[in-house]
C-alpha distance (Angstrom), angle and dihedral (degrees) to the residues before:
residue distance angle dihedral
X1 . . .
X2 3.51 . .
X3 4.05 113.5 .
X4 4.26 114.0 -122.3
X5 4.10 84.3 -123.9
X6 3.33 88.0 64.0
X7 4.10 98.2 43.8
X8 4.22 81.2 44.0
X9 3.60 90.8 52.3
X10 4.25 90.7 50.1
X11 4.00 83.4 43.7
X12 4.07 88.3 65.0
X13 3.63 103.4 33.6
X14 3.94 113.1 108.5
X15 4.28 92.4 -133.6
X16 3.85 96.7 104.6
X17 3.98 84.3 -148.8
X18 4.04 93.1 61.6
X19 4.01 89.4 50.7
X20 3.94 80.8 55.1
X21 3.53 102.3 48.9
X22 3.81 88.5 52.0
X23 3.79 91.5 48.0
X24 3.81 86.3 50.8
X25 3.52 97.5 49.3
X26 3.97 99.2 66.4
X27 4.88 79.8 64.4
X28 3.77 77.4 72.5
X29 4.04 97.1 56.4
X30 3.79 91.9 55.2
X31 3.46 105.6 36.0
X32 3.67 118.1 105.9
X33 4.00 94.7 -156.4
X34 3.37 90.1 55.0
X35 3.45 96.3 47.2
X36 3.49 102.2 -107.9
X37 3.73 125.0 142.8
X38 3.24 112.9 -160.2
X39 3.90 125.6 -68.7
X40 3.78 111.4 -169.9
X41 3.87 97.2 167.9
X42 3.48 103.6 48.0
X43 3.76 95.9 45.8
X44 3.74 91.3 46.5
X45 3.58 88.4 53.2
X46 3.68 95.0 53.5
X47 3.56 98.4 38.5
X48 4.07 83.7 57.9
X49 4.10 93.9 61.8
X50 3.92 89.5 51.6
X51 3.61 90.5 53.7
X52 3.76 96.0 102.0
X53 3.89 95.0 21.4
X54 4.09 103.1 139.8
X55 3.64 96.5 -158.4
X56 3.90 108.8 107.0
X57 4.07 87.6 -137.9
X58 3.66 92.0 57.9
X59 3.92 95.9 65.5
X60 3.54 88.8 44.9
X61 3.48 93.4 61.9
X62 3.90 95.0 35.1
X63 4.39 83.0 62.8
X64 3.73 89.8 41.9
X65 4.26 83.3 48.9
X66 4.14 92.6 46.2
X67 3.61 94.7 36.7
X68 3.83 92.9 58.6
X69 3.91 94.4 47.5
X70 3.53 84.6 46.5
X71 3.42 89.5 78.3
X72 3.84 95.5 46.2
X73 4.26 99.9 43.8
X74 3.55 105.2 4.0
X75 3.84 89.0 -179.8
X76 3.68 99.2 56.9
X77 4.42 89.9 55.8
X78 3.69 78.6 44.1
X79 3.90 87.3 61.0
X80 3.39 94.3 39.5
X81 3.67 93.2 54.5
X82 3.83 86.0 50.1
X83 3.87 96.0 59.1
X84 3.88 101.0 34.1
X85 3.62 105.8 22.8
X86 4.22 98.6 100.6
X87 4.12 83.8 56.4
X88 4.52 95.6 45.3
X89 3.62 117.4 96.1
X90 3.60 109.5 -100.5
X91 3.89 92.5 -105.8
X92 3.60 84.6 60.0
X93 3.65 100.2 60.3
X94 3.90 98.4 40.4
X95 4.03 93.7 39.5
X96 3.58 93.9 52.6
X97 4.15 96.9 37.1
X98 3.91 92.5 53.6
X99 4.08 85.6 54.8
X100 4.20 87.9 51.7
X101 4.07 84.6 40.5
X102 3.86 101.0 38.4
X103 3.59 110.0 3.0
X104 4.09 91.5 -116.1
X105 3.50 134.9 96.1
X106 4.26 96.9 -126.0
């Protein structure tokens, strides 16, 4: 298991790529076939560093992140959506609110 000082220290680092991988990392805490159970805090707590993240990969991955916990607590990427949703990218919001509405990405 990867320690949260480490994913923090990928959160800060100025290599677009690191913020990614530490982004990514939360798919693996909610996805039953790779034996993850559900993490809502530590996801949510990632998710809210990338917020602002300018890189066009980063809000890729923050979807991919909220779209996989979607399917474990719907209601707290609801929240999220709530509080941060005027300052996602666009692809963000719509990706991620046709998995709560449909349960697919498009």
């Amino acid at each position: 298991m990867v320690k949260d000082k480490h994913i923090d220290k990928l959160l800060k680092s100025d290599n677009f790529w690191d913020r990614r991988v530490a982004e990514v990392s939360t798919v693996a805490l909610n996805l039953k076939s790779r034996g993850g159970t559900g993490d809502t805090p530590r996801t949510i707590a990632v998710c809210e560093q990338v917020v602002d993240d300018p890189h066009d990969m980063i809000p890729k991955a923050l979807s991919w992140a909220l779209r996989e916990l979607s399917k474990r607590d719907p209601e707290a990427v609801r929240l999220f959506l709530d509080q941060y949703g005027k300052r996602l990218a666009y692809r963000v919001v719509r990706e991620v609110n046709h998995k709560l509405d449909f349960g697919t990405k498009n």
